[in-house]
DRENPADREN-188155 format. One record per residue: z, x, y of N, C-alpha, C in turn. Coordinates in Angstrom, 1 decimal, padded with zeros to 4 digits. Last residue first. Example, Ala and Ser with C-alpha at 12.3 -4.5 7.8 and 13.67 -1.06 7.14 Angstrom:
<rs>
R     n_c3     n_c1     n_c2    ca_c3    ca_c1    ca_c2     c_c3     c_c1     c_c2
R    007.1    012.8   -002.2    007.1    013.7   -001.1    007.9    012.9    000.0
R    007.8    013.2   -005.7    007.8    012.3   -004.5    007.8    013.2   -003.3
</rs>
This chain:
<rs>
R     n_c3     n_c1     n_c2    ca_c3    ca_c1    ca_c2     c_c3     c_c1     c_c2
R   -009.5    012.4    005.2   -010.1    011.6    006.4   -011.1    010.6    005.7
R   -007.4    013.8    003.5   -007.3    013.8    005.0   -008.3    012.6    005.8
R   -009.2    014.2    001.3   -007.9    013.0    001.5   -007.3    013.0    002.7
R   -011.2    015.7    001.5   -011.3    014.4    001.4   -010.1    013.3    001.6
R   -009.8    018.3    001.3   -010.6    017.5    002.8   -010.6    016.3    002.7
R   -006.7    017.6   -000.9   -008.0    017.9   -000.3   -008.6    017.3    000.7
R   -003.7    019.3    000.3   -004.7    018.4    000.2   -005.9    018.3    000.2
R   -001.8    021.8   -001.1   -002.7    021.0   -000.1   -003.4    020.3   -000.4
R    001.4    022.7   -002.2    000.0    022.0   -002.5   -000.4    021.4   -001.2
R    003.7    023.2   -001.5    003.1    024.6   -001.0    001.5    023.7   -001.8
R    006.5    022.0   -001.3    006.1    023.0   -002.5    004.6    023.6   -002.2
R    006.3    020.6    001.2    007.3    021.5    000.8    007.2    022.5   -000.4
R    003.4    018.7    002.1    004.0    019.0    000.8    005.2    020.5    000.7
R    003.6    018.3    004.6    002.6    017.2    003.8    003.4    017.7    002.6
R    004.1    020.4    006.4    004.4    019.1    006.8    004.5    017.9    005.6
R    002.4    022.4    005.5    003.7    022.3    004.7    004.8    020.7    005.4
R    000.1    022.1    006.8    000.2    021.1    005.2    001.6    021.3    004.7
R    000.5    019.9    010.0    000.3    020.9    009.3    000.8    020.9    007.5
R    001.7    018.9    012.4    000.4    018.5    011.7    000.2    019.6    011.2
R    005.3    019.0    012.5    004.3    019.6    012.8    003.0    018.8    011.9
R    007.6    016.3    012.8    007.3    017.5    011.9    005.7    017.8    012.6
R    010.5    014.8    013.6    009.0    015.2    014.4    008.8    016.3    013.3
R    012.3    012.3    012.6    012.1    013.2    012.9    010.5    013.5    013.1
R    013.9    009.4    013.9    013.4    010.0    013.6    013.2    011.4    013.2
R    017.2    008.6    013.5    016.5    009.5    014.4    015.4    009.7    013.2
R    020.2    006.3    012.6    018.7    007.2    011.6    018.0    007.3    013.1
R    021.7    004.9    013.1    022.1    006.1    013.3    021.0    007.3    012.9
R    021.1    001.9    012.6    022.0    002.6    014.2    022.0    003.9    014.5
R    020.9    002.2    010.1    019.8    001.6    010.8    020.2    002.0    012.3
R    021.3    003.5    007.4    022.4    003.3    008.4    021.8    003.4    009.6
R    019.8    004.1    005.0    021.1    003.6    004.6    021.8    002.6    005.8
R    016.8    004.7    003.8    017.8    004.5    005.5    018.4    003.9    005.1
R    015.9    006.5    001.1    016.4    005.2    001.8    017.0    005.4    002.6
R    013.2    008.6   -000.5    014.5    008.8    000.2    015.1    006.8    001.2
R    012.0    008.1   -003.3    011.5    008.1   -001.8    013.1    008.3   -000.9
R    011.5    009.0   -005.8    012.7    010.0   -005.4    012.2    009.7   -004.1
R    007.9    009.3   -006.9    009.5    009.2   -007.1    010.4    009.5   -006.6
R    004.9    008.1   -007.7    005.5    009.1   -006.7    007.1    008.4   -007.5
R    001.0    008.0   -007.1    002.4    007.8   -007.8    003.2    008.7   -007.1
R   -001.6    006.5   -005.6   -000.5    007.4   -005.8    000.4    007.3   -006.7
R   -005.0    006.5   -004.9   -003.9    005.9   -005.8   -002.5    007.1   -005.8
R   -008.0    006.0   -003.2   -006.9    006.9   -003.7   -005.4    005.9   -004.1
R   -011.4    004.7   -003.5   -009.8    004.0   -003.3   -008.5    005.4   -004.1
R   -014.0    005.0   -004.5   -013.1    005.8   -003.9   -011.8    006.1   -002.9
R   -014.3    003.4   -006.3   -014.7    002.9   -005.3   -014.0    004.0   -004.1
R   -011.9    004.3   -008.6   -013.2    003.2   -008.2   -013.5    003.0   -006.9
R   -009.5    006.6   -007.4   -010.3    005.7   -008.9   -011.7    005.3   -008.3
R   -008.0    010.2   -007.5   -009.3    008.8   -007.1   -009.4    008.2   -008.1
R   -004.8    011.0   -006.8   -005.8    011.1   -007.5   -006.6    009.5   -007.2
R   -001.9    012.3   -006.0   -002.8    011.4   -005.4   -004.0    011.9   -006.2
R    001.8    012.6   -006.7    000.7    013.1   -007.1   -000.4    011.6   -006.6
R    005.4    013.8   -005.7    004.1    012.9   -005.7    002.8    013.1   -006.6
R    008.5    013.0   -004.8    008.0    014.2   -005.6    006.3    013.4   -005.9
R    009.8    012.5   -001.5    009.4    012.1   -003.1    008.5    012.7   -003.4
R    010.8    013.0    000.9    011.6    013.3    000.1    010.8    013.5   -001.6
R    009.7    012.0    003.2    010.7    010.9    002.5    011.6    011.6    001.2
R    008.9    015.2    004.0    009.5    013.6    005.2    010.4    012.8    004.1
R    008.0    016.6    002.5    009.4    017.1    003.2    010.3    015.6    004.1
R    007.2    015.6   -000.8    006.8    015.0    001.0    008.1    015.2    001.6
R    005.8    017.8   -003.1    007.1    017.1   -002.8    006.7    016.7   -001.2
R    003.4    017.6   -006.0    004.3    017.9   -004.9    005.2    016.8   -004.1
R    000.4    018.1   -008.0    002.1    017.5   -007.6    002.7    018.1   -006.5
R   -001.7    016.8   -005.1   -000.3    017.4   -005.9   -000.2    017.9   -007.1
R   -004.3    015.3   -003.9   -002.9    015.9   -003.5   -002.1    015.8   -005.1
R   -006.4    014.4   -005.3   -007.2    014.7   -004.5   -005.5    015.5   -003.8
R   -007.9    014.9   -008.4   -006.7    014.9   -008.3   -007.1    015.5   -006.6
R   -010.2    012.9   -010.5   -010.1    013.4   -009.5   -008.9    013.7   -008.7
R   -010.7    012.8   -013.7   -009.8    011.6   -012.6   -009.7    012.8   -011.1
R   -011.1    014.1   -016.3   -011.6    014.9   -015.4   -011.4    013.6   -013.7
R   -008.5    014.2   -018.2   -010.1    013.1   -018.3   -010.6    013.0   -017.1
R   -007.3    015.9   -017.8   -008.3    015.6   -019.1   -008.9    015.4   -018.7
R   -006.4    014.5   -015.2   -006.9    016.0   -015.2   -008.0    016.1   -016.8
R   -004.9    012.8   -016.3   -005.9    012.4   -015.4   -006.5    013.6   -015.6
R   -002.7    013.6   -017.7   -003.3    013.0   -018.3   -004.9    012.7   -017.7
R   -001.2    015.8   -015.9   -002.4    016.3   -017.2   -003.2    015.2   -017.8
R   -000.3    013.9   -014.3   -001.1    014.9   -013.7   -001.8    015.5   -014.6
R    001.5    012.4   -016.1    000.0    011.9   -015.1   -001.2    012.6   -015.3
R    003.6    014.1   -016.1    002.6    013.6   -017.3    001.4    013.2   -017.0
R    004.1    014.5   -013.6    003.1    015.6   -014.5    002.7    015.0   -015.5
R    005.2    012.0   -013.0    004.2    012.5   -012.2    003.1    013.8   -013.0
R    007.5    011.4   -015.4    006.0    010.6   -015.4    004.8    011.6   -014.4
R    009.2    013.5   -014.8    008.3    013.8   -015.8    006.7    013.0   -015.6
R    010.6    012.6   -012.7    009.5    013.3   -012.5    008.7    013.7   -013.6
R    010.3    008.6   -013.4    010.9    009.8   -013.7    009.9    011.1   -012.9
R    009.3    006.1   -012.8    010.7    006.7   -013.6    011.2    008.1   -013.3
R    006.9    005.5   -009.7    007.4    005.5   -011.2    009.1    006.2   -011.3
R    005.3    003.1   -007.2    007.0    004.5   -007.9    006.6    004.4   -009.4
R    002.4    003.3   -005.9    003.6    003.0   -007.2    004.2    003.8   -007.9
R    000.0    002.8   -003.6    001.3    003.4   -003.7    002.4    003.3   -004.8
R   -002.9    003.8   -002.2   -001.9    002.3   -002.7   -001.0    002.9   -003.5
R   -004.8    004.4    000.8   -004.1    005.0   -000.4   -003.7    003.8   -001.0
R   -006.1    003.4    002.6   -006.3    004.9    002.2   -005.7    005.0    000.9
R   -008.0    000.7    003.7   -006.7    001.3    003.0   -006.9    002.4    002.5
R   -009.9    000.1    007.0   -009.4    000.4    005.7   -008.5    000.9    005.0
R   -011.4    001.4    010.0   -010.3    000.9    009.6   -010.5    000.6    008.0
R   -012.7    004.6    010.7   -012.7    003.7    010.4   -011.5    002.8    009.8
R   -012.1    007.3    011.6   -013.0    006.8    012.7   -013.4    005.1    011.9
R   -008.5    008.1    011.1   -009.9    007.8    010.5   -010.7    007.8    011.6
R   -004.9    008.8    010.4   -006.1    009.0    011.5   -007.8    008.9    010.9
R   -002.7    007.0    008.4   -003.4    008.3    008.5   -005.0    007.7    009.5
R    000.4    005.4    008.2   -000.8    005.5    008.5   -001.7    007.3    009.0
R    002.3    003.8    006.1    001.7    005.1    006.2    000.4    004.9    007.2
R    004.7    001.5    005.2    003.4    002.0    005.9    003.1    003.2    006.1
R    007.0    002.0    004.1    006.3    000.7    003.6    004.7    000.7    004.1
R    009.3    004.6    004.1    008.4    003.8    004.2    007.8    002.8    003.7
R    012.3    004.4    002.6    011.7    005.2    003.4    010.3    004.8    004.6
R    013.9    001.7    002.5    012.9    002.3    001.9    012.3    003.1    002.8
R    015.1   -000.6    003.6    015.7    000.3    004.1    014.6    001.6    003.1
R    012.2   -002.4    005.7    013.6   -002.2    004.6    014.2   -001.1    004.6
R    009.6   -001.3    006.6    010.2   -002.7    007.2    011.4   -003.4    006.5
R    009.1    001.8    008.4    009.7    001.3    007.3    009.9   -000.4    007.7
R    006.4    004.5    008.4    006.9    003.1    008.9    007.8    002.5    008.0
R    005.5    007.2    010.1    005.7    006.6    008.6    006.8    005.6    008.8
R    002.8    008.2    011.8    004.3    007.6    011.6    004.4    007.1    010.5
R    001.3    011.0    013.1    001.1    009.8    013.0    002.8    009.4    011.7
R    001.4    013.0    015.1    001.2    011.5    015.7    001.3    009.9    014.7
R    003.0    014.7    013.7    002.3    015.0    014.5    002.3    013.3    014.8
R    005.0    012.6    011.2    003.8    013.7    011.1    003.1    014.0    012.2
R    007.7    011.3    011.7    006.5    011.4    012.4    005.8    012.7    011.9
R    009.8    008.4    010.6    009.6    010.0    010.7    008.0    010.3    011.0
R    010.6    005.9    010.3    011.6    006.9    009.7    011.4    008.1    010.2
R    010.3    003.2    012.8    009.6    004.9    012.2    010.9    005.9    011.7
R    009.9   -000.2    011.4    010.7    001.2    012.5    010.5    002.4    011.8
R    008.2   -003.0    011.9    008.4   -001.6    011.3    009.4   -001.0    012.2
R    008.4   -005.8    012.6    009.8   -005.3    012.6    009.4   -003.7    011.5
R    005.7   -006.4    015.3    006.3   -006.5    014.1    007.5   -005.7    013.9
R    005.5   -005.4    017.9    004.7   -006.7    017.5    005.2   -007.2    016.3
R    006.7   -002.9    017.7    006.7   -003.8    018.7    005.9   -005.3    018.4
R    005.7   -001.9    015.4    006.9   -001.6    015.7    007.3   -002.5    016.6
R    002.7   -001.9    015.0    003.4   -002.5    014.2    005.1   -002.4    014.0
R    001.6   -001.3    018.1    001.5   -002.5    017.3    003.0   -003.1    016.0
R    003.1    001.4    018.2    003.1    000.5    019.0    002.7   -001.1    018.4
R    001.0    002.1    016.1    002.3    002.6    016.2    003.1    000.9    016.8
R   -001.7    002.0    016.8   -001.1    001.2    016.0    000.4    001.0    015.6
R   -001.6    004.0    019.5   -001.6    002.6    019.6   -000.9    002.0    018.4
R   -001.4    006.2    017.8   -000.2    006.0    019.0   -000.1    004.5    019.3
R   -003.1    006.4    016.3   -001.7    006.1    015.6   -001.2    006.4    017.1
R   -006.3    005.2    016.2   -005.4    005.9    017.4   -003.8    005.4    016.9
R   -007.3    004.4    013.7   -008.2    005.2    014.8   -007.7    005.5    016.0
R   -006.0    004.8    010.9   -005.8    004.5    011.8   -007.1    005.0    012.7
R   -005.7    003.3    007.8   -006.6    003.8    008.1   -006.0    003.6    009.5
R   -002.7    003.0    005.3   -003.9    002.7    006.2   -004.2    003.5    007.2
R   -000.8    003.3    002.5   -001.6    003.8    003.3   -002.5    003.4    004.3
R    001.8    001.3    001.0    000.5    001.0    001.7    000.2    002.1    002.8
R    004.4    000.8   -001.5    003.6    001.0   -000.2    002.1    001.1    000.1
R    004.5   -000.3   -003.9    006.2    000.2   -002.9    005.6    000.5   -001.6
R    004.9   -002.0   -007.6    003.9   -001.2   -006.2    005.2   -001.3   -004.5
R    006.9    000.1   -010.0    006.4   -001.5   -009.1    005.1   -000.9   -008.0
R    007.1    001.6   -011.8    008.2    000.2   -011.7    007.9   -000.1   -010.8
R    005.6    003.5   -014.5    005.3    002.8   -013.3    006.7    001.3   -013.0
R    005.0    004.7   -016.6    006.1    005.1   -015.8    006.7    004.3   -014.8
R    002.7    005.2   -018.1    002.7    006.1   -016.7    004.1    005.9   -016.3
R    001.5    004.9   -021.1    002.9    005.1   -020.4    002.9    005.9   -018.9
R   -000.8    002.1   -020.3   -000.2    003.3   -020.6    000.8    003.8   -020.2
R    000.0   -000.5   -019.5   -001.0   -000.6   -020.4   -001.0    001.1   -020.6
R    003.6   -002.2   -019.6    002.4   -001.0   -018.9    001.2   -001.0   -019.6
R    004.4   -004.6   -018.6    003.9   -004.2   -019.7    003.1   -003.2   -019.8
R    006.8   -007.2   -016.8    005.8   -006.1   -017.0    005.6   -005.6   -017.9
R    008.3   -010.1   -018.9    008.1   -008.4   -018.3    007.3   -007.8   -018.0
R    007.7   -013.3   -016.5    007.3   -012.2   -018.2    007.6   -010.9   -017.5
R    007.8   -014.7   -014.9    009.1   -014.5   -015.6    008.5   -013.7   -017.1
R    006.6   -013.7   -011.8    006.1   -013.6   -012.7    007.8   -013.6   -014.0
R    006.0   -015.0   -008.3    006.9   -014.2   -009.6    006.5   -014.2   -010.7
R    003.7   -015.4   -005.8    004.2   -015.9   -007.2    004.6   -014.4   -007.8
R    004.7   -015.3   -002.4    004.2   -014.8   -003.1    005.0   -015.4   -004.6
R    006.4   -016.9   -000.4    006.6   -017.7   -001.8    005.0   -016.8   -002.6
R    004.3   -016.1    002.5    004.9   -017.2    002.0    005.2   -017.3    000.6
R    002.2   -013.6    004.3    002.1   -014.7    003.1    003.3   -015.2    002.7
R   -000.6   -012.3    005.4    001.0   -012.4    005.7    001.0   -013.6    004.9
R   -002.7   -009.8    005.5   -002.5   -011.3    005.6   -000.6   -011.3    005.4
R   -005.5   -007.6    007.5   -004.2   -008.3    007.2   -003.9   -009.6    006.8
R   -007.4   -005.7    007.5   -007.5   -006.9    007.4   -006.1   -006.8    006.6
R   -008.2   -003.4    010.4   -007.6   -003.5    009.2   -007.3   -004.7    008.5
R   -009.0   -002.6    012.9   -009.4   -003.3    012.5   -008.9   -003.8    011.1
R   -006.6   -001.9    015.0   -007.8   -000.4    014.2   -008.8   -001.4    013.8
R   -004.8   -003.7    015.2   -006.0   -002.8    016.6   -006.9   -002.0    015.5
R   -005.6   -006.1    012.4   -004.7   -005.3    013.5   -005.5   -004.6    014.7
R   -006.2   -009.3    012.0   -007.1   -007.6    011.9   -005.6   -007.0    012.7
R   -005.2   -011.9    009.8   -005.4   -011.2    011.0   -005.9   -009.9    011.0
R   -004.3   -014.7    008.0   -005.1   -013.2    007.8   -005.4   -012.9    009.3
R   -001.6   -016.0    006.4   -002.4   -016.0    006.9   -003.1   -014.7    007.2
R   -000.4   -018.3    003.6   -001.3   -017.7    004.1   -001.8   -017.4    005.3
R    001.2   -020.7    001.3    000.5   -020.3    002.5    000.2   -018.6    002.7
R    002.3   -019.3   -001.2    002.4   -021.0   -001.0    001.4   -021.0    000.0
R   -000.3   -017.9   -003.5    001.0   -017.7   -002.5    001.0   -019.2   -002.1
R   -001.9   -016.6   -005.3   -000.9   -017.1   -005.6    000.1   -017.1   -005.1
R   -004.4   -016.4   -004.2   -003.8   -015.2   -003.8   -002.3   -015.4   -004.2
R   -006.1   -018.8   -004.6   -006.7   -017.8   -005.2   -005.6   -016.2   -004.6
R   -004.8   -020.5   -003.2   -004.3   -020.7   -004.9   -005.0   -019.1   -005.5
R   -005.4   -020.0   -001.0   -003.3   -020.3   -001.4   -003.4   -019.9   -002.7
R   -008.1   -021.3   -001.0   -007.5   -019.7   -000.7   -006.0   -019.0   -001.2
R   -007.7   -023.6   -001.4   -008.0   -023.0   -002.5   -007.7   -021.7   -002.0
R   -005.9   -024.1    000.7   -005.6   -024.5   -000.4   -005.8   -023.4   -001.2
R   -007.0   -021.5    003.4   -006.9   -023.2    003.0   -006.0   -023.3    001.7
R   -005.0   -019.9    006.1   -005.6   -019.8    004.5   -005.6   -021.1    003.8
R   -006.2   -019.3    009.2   -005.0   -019.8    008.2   -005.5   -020.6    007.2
R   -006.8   -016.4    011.1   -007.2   -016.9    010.1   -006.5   -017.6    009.4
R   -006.5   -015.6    014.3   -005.9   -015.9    013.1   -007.1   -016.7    012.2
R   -007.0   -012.8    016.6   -007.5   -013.7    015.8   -007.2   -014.3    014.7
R   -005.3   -011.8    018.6   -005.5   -011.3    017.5   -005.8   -012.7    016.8
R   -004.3   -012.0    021.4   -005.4   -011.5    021.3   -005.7   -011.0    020.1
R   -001.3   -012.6    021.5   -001.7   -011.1    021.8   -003.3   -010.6    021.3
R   -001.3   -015.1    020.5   -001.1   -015.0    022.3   -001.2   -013.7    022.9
R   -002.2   -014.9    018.2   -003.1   -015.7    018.7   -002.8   -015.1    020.4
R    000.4   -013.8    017.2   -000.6   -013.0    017.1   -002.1   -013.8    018.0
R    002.3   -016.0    017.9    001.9   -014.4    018.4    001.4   -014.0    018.4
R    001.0   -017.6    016.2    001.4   -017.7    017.7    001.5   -016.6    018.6
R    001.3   -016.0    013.0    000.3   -016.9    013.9    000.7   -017.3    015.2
R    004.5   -016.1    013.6    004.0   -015.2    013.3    002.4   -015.9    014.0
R    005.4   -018.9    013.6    005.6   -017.9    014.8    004.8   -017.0    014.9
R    004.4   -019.5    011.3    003.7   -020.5    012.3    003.7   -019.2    013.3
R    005.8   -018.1    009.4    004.5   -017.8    009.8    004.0   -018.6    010.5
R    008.5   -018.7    010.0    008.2   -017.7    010.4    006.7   -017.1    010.5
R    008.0   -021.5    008.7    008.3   -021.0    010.2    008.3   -020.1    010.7
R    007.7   -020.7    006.0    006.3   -021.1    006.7    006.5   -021.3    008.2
R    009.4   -017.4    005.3    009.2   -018.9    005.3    008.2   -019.2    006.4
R    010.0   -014.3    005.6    010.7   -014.8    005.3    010.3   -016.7    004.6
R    006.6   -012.3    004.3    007.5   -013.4    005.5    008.0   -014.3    005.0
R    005.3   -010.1    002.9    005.5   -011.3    002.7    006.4   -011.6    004.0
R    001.7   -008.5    003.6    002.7   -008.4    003.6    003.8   -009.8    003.6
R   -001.1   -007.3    002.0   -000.5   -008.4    002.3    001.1   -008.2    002.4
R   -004.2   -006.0    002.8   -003.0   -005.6    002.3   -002.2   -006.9    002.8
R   -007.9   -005.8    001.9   -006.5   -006.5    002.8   -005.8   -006.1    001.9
R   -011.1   -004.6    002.0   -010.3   -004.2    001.3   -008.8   -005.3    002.4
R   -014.3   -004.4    001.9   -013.9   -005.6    001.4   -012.2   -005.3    001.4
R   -016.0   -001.8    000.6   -015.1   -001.6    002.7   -014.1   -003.3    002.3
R   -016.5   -003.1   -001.6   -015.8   -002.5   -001.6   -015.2   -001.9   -000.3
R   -018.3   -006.6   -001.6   -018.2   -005.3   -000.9   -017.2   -004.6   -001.1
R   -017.4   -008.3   -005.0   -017.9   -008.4   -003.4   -017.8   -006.6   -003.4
R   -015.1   -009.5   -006.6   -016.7   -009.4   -007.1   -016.7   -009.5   -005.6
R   -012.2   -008.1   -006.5   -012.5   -009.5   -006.4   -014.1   -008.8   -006.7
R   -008.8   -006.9   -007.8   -009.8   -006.9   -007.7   -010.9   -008.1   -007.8
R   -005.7   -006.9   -006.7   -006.6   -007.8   -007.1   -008.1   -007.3   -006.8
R   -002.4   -006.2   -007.4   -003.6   -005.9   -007.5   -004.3   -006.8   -007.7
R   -000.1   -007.6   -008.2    000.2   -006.6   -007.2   -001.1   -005.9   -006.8
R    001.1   -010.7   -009.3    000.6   -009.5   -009.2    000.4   -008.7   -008.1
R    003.7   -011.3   -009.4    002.4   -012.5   -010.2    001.7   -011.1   -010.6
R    006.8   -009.1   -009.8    005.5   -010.0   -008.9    004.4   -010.6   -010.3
R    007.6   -007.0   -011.1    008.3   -008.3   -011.5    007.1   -009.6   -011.0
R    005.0   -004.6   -011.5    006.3   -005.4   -011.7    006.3   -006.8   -012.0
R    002.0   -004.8   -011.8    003.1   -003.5   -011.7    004.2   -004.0   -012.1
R   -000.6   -006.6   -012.3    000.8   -006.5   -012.0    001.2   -005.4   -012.5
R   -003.7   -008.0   -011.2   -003.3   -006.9   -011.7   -001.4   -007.1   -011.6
R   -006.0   -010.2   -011.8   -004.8   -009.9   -011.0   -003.9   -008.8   -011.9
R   -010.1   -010.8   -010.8   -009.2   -009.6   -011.7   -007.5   -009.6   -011.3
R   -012.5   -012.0   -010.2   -011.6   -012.0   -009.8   -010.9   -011.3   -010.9
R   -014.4   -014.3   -010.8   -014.3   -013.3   -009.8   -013.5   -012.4   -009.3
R   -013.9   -016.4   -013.3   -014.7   -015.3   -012.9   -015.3   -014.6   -012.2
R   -010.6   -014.3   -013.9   -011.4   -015.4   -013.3   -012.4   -015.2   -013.1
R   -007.5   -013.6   -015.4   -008.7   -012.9   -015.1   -009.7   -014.5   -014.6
R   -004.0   -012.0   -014.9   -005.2   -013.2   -015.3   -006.3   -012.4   -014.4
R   -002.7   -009.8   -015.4   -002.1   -010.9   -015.1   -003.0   -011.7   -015.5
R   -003.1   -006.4   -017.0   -003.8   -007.8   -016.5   -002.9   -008.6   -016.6
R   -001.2   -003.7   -015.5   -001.3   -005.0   -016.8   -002.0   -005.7   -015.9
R   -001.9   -000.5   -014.9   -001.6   -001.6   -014.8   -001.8   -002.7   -015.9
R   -002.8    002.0   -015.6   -001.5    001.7   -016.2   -000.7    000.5   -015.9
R   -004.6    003.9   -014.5   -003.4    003.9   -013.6   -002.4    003.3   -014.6
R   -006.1    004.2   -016.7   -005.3    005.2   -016.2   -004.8    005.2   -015.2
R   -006.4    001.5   -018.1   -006.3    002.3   -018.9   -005.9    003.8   -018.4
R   -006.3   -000.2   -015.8   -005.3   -000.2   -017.2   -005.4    001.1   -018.0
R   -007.6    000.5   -013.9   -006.7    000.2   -013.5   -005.8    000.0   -014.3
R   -010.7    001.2   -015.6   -009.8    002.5   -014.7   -008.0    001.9   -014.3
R   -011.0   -001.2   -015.9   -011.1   -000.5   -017.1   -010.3    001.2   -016.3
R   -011.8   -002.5   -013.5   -010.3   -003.2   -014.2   -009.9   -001.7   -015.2
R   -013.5   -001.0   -012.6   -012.7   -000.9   -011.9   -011.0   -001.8   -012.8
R   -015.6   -001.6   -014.6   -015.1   -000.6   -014.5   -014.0    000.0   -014.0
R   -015.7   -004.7   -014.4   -015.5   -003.7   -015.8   -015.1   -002.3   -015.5
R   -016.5   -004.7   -011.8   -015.7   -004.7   -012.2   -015.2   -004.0   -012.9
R   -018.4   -003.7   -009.5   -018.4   -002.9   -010.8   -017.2   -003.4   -011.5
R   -017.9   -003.9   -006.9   -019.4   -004.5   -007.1   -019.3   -004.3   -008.8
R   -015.6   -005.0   -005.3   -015.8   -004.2   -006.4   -017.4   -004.8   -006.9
R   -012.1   -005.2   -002.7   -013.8   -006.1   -003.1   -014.3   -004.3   -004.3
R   -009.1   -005.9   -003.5   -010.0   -004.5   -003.2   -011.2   -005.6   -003.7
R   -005.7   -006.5   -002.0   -006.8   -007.2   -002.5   -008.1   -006.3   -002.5
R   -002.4   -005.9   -002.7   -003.8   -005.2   -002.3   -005.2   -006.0   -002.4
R    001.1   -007.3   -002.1   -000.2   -006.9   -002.8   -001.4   -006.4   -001.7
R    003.3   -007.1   -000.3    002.9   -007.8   -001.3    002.1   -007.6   -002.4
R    005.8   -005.0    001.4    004.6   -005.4    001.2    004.1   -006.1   -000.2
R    008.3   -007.3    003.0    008.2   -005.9    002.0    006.5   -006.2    001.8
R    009.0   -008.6    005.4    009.8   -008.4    004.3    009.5   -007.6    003.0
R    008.4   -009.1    008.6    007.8   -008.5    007.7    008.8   -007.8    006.5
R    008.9   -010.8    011.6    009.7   -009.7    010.4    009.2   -009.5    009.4
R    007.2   -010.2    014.5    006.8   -010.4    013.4    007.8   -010.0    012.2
R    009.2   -011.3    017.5    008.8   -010.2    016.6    008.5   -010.8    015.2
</rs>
């Protein structure tokens, strides 16, 4: 089994940089780490970084998750080779351009571009918000499914997710004691739905919520509360029509022997306890 230790970063292709950096500081609230000239590293927390926008296709999109050590990713690569998943193992310069020791990249069943990665870089400077949103780190990953029964299966059995709790078919995955780490939502394409950063307080979520709203930010869910993990939320669009979250108050599996899923209906009070729906667009 794949053990999979928390998720790492996002990597997003951007035909529009300037714009896409200029949306991620100025209203999501990330800090520039460093800049290249292809390339953009964004940080939330303590990490190198946690965002990377690159000069390419925006469909262009991987999520990276970290592994214990380079034995665990040999294993890791072997597996995935002996279950018919194509490896990709990350040269130098590749190492250097995702500031990890190694590297590797695979698709999952949907198609979704995966890397798995080694000695992700720390950062000994403080984070620095570029506005006050609030923000203390990046915490999860939305993806695209085209049969959550299958990917389920994949990333439970092939890897060390375990399902906190079930929306109709589709599962909210944990690979720590954190409510979730994965989200996956039903598409007819593979890709990241969402990208995910706790903030402080509930205040930060409304503060948000008016600050975006001004300045007319597309608010595609909330405020509201997720009956499953618990956390009080808000989903709004940036660049490239990449949805962004904030959120607070994710609920933690304390007691790994004794946590049951639960089964909740496909339906919106499923989605939000306070009675906001989502829009069409954020469904699919």
């Amino acid at each position: 089994m794949i053990e999979l230790k928390d998720v790492s970063y996002a990597r997003l292709g951007t035909r529009d940089m300037a714009s896409a950096v200029d949306f991620a500081t100025g209203y999501l609230g990330l800090e520039v780490a460093e800049k290249t000239a292809s390339a953009t590293y964004l940080r939330s927390d303590e990490r190198g970084h946690t965002l990377c926008y690159f000069e390419g296709d925006p469909a262009e999109q991987t999520v990276a998750f970290e592994v214990e050590d380079e034995e665990a990713l040999h294993l890791a690569a072997d597996t995935l080779d002996r279950l018919g998943h194509p490896v990709h193992v990350g040269s130098p310069g590749e190492c250097d351009q995702r500031k990890v020791k190694r590297f590797i990249r695979f698709r999952d069943p949907t198609g979704n571009s995966i890397e798995l990665v080694v000695r992700p870089e720390c950062s000994g400077k403080r984070y620095f918000a570029t506005r006050d949103a609030g923000i203390t780190g990046f915490s999860h990953i939305g993806l695209y499914t085209t049969d959550p029964v299958r990917d389920e299966k994949f990333w439970t059995e092939v890897c060390n997710a375990r399902v906190s709790d079930r929306v109709g078919d589709i599962p909210l995955m944990r690979v720590n004691e954190i409510h979730h780490t994965i989200a996956l939502l039903v598409s007819d394409k593979p890709g990241i739905q969402h990208i995910n950063h706790q903030v402080q307080t509930n205040d930060d979520i409304l503060r948000s919520y008016y600050f975006l709203a001004d300045r007319n930010v597309e608010i595609v869910f909330g405020p509201g509360r997720h009956p499953t993990s618990g956390a009080r939320f808000l989903y709004f669009k940036g660049p490239d029509d990449m949805v962004f979250e904030y959120s607070i108050g994710v609920d933690a599996v304390e007691d790994e022997d004794s946590h049951q899923p639960r089964q909740f209906g496909f339906e919106p009070t499923s989605l939000c306890k306070w009675g906001t729906k989502p829009a069409d667009r954020f469904r699919r």
